[in-house]
VEXDREN-2710 file (C-alpha; in Angstrom, 1 decimal):
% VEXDREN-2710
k/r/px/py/pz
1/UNK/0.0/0.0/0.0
2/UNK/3.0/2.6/0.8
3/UNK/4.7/1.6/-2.5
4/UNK/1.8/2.2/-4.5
5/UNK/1.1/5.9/-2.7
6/UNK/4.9/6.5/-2.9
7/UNK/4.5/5.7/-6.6
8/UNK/1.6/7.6/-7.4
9/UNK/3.4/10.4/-5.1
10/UNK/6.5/10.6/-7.5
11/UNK/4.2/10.6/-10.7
12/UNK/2.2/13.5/-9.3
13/UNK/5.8/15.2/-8.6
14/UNK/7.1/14.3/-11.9
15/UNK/4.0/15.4/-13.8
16/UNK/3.9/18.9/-11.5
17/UNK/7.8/19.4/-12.2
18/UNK/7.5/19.0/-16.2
19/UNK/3.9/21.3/-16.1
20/UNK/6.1/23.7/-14.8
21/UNK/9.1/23.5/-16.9
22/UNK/6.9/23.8/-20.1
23/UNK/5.1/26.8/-18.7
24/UNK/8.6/28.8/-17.5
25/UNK/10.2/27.9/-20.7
26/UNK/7.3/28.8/-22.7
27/UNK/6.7/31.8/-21.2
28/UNK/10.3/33.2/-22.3
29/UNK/9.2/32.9/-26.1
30/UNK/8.4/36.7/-27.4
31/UNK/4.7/36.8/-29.0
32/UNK/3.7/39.0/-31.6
33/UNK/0.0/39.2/-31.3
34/UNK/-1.9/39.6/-34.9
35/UNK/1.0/39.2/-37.0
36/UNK/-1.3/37.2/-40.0
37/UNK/-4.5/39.6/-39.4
38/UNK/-3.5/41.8/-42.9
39/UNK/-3.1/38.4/-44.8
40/UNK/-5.9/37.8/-47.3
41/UNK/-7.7/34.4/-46.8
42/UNK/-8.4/33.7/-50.2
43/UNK/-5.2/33.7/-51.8
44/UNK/-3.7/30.5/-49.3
45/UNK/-2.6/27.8/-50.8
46/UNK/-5.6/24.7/-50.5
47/UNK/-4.8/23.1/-47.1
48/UNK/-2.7/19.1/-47.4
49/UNK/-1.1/17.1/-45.2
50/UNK/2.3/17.8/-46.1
51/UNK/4.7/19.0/-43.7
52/UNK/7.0/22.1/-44.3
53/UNK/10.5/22.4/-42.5
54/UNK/12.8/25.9/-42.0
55/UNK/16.4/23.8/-42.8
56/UNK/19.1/26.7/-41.5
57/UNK/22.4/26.4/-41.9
58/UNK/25.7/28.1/-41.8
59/UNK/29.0/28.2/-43.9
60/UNK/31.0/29.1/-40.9
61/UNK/33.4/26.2/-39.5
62/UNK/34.5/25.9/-36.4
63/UNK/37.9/25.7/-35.4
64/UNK/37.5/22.9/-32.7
65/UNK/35.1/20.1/-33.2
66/UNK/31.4/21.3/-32.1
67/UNK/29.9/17.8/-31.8
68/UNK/30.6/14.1/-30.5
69/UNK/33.0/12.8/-27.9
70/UNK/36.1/15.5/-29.3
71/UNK/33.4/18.2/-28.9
72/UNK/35.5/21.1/-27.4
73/UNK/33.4/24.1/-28.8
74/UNK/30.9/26.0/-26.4
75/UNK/27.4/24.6/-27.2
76/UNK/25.6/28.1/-27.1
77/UNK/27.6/31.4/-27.1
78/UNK/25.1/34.8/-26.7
79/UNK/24.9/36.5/-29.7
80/UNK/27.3/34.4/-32.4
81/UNK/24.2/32.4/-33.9
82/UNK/23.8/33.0/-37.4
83/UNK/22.5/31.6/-40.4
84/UNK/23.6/31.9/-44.4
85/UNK/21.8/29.3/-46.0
86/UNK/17.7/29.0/-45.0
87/UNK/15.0/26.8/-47.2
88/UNK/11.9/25.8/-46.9
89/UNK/11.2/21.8/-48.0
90/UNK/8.0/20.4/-48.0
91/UNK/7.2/17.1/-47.5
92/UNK/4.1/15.4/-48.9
93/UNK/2.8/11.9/-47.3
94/UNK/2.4/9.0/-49.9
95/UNK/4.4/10.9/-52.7
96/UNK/8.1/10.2/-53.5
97/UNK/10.4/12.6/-52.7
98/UNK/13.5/13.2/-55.1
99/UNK/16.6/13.3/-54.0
100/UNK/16.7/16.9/-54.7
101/UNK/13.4/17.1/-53.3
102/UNK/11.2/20.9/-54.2
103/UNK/11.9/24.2/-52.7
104/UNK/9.6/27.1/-52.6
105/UNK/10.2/30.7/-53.4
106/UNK/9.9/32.9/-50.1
107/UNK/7.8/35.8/-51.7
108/UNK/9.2/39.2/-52.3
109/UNK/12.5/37.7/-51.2
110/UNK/15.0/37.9/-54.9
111/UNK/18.7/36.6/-54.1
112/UNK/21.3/39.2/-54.0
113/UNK/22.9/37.4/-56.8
114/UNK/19.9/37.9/-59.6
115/UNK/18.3/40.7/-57.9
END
């Protein structure tokens, strides 16, 4: 009888603990409220069930190794996060996807390069 209220003690502690977590880290996220309100409904794309990923990356290398056992870089440094390369892929369920698989234009974003 003790174990099982001990048990149902920890899970209560657990659950209480991770509740809280969520709420203190979620409550650092800055929110923008009505940032789609001047978007027009009617020209959105038809809803699907693909998925769409922001892939960001960076052509700066690190001196030291940044990941695995030899990691010796600092895993977050304030202020030195940046990112040269982003793309959106989208990923459709039941449909093949190439190996170069489709990227989307951002609009009224042109590439420095063709203007």
């Amino acid at each position: 009888m003790y174990l099982l209220v001990g048990g149902l003690l920890v899970a209560v502690l657990v659950a209480v603990g991770i509740f809280a977590l969520t709420q203190k880290l979620g409550g650092q996220v800055g929110r923008y409220p009505g940032v789609f309100s001047g978007l027009n409904e009617a020209t959105r794309p038809p809803a699907t069930d693909a998925q769409t990923f922001l892939l960001m990356g960076t052509d700066r290398q690190s001196p030291v190794p940044t990941t695995g056992a030899d990691a010796a870089a600092p895993d977050f440094v304030f202020g030195e996060q940046r990112s040269d390369s982003i793309m959106l892929a989208t990923v459709e369920p039941g449909k093949p996807q190439p190996a170069s698989s489709r990227f989307r234009a951002i609009p009224g974003w042109t590439s420095p390069a063709t203007g």
